[in-house]
SEMI-694263 format. One record per residue: x, y, z of N, C-alpha, C in turn. Coordinates in steps of 0.05 Angstrom, whole numbers, plus 5000, padded with zeros to 4 digits. Atoms other than C-alpha are relative to their C-alpha. Example, Ala and Ser with C-alpha at 12.3 -4.5 7.8 and 13.67 -1.06 7.14 Angstrom:
SEMI-694263
501849765000524649105156501850245000/498449764999527349795143498550225014/
This chain:
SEMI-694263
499649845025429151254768502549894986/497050075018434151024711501450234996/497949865000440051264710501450194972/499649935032442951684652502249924989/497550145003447851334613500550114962/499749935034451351534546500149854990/500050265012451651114488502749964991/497350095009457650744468501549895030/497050064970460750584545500049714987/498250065007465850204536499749665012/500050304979464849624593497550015025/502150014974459849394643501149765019/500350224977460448944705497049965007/502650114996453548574716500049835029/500150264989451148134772501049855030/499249984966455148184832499350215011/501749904973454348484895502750175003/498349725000458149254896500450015027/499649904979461749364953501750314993/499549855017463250134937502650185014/497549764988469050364988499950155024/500349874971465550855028499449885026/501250184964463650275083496750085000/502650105001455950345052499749704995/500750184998451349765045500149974969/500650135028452549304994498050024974/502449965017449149334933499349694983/499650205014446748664908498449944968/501049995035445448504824501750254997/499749855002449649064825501350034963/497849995025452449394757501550294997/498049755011457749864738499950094970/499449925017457750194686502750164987/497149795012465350474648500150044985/500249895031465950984596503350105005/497849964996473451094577501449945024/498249964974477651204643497649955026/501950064975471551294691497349835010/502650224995465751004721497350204992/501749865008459851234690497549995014/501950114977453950964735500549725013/499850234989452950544792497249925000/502650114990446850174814499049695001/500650284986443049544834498149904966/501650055026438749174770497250145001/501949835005433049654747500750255006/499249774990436950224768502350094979/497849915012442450294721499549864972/499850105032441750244635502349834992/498450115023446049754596499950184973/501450005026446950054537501249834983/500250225030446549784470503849984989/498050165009453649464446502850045020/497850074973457849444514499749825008/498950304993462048924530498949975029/501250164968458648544594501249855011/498850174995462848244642498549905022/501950054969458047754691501550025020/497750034970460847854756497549845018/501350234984455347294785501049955018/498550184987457147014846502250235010/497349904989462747534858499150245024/501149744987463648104899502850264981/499549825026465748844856500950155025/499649934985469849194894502550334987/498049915010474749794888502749914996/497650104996481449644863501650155027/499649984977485749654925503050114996/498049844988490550134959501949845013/498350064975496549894990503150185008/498849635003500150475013503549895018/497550114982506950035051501049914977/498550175019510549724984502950025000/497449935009517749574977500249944973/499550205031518949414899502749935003/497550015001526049454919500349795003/499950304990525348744951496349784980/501750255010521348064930499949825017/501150164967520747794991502349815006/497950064988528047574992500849955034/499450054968530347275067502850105006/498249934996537347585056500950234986/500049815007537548255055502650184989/497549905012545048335043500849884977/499450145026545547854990497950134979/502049855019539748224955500450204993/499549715005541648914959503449974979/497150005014549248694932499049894978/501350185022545548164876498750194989/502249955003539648544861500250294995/500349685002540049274871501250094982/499949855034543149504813498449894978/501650175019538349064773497450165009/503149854977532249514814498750004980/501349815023530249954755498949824977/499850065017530949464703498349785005/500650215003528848804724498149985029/501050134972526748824812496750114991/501449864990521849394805497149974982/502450055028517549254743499049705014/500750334992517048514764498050105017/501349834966513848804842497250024987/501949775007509149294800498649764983/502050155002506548744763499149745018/501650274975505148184816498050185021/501149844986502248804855496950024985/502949855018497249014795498149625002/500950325006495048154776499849985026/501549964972493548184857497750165006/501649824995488048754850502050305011/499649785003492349274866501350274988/500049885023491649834827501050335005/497849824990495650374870501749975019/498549994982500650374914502550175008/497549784984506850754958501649854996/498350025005512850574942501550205031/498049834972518150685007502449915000/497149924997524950854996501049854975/499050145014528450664934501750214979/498949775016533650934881498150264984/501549745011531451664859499549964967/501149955035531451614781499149764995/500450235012530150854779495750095012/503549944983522751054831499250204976/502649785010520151644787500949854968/500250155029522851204716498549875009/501850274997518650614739497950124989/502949884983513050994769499150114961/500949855031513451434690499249784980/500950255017513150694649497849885008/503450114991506850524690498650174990/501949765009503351144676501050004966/499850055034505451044600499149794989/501450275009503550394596502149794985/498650155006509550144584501149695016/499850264987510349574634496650125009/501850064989504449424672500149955027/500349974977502349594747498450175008/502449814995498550004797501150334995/499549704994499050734800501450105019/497649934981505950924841499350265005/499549794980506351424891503449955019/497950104996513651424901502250245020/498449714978518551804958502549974985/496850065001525851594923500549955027/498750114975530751544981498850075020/500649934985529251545047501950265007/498449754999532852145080500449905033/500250084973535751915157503150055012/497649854987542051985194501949735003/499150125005544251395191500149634980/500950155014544250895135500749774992/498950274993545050105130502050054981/498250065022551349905094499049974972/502250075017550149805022498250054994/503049835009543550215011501250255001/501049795006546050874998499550144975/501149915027543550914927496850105014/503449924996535850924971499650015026/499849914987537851115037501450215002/497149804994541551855046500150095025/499949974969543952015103500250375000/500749614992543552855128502050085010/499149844977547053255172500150244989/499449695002545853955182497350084990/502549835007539054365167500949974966/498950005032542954615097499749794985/499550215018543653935077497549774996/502750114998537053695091498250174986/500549915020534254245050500849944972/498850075033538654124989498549694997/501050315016536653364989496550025004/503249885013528453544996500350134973/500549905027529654004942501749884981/500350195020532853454901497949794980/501650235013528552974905496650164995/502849905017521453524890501650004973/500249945022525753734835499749764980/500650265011525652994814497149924988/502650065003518552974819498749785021/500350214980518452504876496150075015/502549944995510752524906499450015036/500649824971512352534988503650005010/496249985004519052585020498349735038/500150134985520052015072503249985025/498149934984524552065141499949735014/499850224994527851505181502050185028/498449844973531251615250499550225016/501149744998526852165270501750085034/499749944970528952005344503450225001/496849995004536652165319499750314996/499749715019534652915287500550175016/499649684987536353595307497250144991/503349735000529854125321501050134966/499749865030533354475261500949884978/499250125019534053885216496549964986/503250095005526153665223499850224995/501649845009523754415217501750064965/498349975039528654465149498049764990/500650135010525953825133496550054988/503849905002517154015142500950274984/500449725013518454735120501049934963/500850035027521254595054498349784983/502350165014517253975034497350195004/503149995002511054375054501150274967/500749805028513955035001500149774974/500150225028515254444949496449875003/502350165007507854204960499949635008/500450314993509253504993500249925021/500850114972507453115050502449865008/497450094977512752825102498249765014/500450164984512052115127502749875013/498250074989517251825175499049655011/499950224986517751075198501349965028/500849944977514750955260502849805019/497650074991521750625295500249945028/500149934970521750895367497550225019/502649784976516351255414500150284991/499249805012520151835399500150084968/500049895028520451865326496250045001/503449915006511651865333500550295012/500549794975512352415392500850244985/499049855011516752825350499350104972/500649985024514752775290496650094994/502649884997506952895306500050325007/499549674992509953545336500850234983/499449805024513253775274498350034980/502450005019506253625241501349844976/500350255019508452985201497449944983/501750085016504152725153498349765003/500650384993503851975176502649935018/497350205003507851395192499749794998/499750315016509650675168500549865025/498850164978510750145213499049985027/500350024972510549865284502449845014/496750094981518249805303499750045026/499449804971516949905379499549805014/499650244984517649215402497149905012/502550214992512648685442498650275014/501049944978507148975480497950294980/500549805014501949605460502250334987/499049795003503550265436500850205030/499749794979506350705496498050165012/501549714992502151255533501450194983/498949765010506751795492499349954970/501050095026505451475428496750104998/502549925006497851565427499150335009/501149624996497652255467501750174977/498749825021502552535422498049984973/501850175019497352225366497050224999/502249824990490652515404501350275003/499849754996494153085419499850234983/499849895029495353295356497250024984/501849965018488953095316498850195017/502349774985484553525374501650294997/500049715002488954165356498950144973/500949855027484854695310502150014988/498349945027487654685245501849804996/498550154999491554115253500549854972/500750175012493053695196500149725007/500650254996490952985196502649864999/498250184993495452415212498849714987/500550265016495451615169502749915013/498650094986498851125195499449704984/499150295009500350425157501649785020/498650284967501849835215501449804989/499050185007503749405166501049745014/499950184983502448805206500649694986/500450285020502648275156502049794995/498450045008508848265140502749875026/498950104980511448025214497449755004/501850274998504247565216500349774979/499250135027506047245151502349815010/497250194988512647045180499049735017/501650184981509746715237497649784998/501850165002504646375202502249764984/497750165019510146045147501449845016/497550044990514445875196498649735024/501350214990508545405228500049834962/501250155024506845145157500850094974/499649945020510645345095498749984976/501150135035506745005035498550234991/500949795020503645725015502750034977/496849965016511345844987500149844978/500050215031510145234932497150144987/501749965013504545514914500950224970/498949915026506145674834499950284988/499449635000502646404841501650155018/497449804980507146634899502150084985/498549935014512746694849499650044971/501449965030508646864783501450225003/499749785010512047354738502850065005/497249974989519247224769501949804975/498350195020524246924725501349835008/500150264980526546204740502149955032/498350034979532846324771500050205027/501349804978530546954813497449895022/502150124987524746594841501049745023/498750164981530345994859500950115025/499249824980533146464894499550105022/501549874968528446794938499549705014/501550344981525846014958502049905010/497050044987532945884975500150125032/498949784983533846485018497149945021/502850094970526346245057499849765011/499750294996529345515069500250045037/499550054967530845725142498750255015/501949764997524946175169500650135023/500149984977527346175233503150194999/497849775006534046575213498850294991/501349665020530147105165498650055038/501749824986525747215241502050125008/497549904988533047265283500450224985/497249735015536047805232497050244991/501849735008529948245210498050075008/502549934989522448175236500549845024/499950254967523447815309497150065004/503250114995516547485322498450125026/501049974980516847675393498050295003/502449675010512348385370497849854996/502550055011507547875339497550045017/501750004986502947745398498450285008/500649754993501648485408499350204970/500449845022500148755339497650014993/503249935004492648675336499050205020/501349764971492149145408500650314977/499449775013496649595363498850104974/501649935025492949575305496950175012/502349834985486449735348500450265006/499649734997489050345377500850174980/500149835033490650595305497450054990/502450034999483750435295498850255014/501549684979480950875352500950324997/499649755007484851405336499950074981/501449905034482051465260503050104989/498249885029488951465234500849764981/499150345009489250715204499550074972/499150085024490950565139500949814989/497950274993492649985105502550004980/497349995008500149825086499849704995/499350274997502149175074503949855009/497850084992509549225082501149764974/499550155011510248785021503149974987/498050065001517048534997502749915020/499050104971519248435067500849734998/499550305003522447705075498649825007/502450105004517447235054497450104998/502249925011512747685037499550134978/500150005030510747654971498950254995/501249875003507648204932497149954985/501750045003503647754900497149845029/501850214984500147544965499450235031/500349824969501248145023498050174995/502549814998495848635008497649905016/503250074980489948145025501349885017/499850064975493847875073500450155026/500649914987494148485107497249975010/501950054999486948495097498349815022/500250244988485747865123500349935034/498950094970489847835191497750345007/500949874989486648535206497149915003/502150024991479548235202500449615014/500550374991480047395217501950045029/498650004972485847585271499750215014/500449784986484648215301496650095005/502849944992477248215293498050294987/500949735011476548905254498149944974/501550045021470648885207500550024979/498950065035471348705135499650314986/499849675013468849425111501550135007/497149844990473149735155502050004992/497750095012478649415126501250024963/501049935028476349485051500350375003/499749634995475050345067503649995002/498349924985482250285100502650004972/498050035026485050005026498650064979/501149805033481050424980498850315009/501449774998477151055004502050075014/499849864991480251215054504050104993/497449934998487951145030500250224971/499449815023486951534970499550335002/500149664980483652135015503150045013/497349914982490152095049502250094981/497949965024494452134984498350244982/501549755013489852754963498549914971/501649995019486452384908497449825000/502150075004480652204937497350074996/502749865017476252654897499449854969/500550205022477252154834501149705006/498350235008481151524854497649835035/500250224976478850944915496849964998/502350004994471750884907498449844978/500850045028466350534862497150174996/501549744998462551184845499450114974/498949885028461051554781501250295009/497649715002466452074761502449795002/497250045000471651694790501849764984/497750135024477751374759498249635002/500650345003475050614735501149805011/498350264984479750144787497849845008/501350224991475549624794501349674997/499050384994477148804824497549934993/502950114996471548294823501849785007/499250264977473247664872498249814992/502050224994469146974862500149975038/500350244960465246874939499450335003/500649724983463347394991503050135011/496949824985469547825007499650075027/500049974969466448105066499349855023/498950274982465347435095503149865004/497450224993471747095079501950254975/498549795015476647735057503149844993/497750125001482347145046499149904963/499750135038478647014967501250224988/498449885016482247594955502649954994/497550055009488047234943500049834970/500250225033484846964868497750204992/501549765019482847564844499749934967/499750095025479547474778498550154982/500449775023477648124743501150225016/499349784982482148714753499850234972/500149825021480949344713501350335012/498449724994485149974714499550184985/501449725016482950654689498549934971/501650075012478050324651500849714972/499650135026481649794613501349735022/499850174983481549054635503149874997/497350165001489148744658499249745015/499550214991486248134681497449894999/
């Protein structure tokens, strides 16, 4: 049966093969149909109307996919290798010049939302407000401002604050809702007082926002699953799998009635990336890795990645690498995976970490290509509460659509030459 379609939509995609999010079966000849902002019908050829004077984009040959979630972003960083020379250089330049740059190498990669973790408070919700205006160009921010932790590196406390005391851990939550901030994010969980974490969950939950903490030590999961956290980022917890306390605290939690759910971003990429560079640099000349940077900023970071083997010593040490596909699995099994990419990390680009999350989770770990696709569209936008219009290619929901030349779910590495990206219905690429 044909589908019902109004007249006048705006755009169609023709011709490729729909992969739609939820981890159904492909649709091949597929076409989309977009009216304004959303998707107006899906379907395979004979199933869905063209109508009469919409623009047709062939997507032959490609695969049509949702635009992609990556729920780990720093914009604060550009994949700088020297994180003290960046934060003193760079960080007062965030708002103006780091964070816009990020947000576009992010969007011209396919992705068309992302988390934002830890960064100055008015420069994160200005950005995040000139995207949604349309005044620069990027994905759709979901932004925490500062982290909130107990103790904070030198030099970052414009987007690290540090706490002490219940009182004072209330006052800075109810800063940063009144800001408008969209989750509140914790660091040092292992460090907190019982009556810092319940100040911390109790008023983010009356303000309406979710609590994720970076996953650090055994203890910050154990604890933080107990105070009914939201998530967590990361896999700081050295070589080898996740603990026994780590996953029961994990299971323990999702099997209690009423529980709320738990996401978890492993952001593996961004320590496999290293390790791959550091056999073979020549991705780093490649002319898109630093698209969109300005000449001497771009010298800069390529400077600071001349000695790969320093950036591992001082910030990602490799010796975790061998063990991050077990850990990624058991994220897996316990249905709280998500994908992060960890992007801006040293040497990891923003124009290049998303599918390379992607990528290492299916070519090196072995996790199926849908799986991995659901993990950066359906399912991270259910986790960020808007996956009743956003992650999917569905009618109703918001228009994010990529299209890739090649099979994505054979070889999920052509997502690094993305070559139709469309955001709430209007094409940026």
């Amino acid at each position: 049966m044909l589908a019902t379609v109004l007249a006048g939509a705006a755009l169609v995609l023709a011709g490729g093969t729909v992969v739609d999010g939820y981890g159904n079966d492909p649709i091949p000849d597929g076409i989309v149909v977009i009216e304004g902002d959303r998707i107006l019908a899906v379907g395979g050829a004979g199933q869905v109307v063209i109508p009469d004077g919409a623009e047709v984009i062939s997507t032959e040959g490609m695969t049509v996919l949702p635009g992609l979630w990556d729920m780990q972003v720093d914009l604060m960083r550009l994949g700088h290798g020297d994180s003290a020379r960046w934060n003193e250089t760079y960080g007062p330049l965030a708002e103006r010049v780091v964070m816009p740059i990020a947000a576009r190498q992010l969007l011209a990669a396919g992705v068309t939302s992302a988390r934002d973790v830890a960064a100055p408070l008015e420069a994160a919700v200005r950005v995040r407000g000139r995207v949604r205006e349309r005044i620069i160009d990027g994905p759709d921010l979901y932004v925490s401002g500062p982290a909130l932790r107990k103790l904070a590196p030198a030099g970052a406390g414009d987007w690290q604050w540090e706490v002490s005391g219940a009182p004072d851990v209330r006052a800075r939550v109810q800063r940063l809702a009144n800001a408008g901030v969209d989750y509140v994010l914790l660091a040092d969980v292992e460090m907190w007082s019982a009556e810092e974490l319940e100040a911390a969950v109790s008023e983010a939950r009356i303000r309406g926002l979710p609590v994720h903490a970076l996953a650090e030590r055994p203890a910050d999961v154990v604890r933080g699953a107990a105070a009914q956290f939201d998530g967590f980022l990361g896999t700081g917890m050295g070589a080898g799998p996740f603990p026994d306390e780590v996953m029961q605290a994990l299971t323990g939690r999702l099997t209690q009635a009423g529980a709320r759910p738990i996401a978890w971003t492993p952001a593996i990429s961004a320590l496999l990336n290293l390790e791959a560079l550091r056999r073979n640099d020549e991705p780093l000349d490649d002319p898109r890795v630093l698209d969109q940077l300005p000449e001497l900023v771009a010298a800069d970071i390529k400077g600071s990645l001349a000695s790969l083997d320093r950036v591992a010593s001082s910030e990602l040490p490799l010796a975790a690498a061998p063990s991050l596909c077990e850990k990624l699995r058991q994220l897996d099994d316990a249905k709280v995976l998500l994908l992060g990419s960890g992007s801006g990390a040293p040497s990891h680009l923003h124009s290049r970490a998303t599918w390379q999350e992607i990528d290492f989770w299916v070519s090196r770990c072995g996790l199926p290509a849908v799986r991995a696709i659901r993990a950066a569209t359906h399912d991270a936008a259910t986790a960020m509460g808007v996956g009743h219009q956003s992650g999917a290619i569905s009618p109703g929901k918001i228009a994010d659509v990529i299209a890739v030349r090649g099979d994505v779910l054979r070889s999920p590495a052509l997502l690094q030459s993305v070559d139709v990206v469309i955001k709430h219905g209007r094409r940026v690429r």
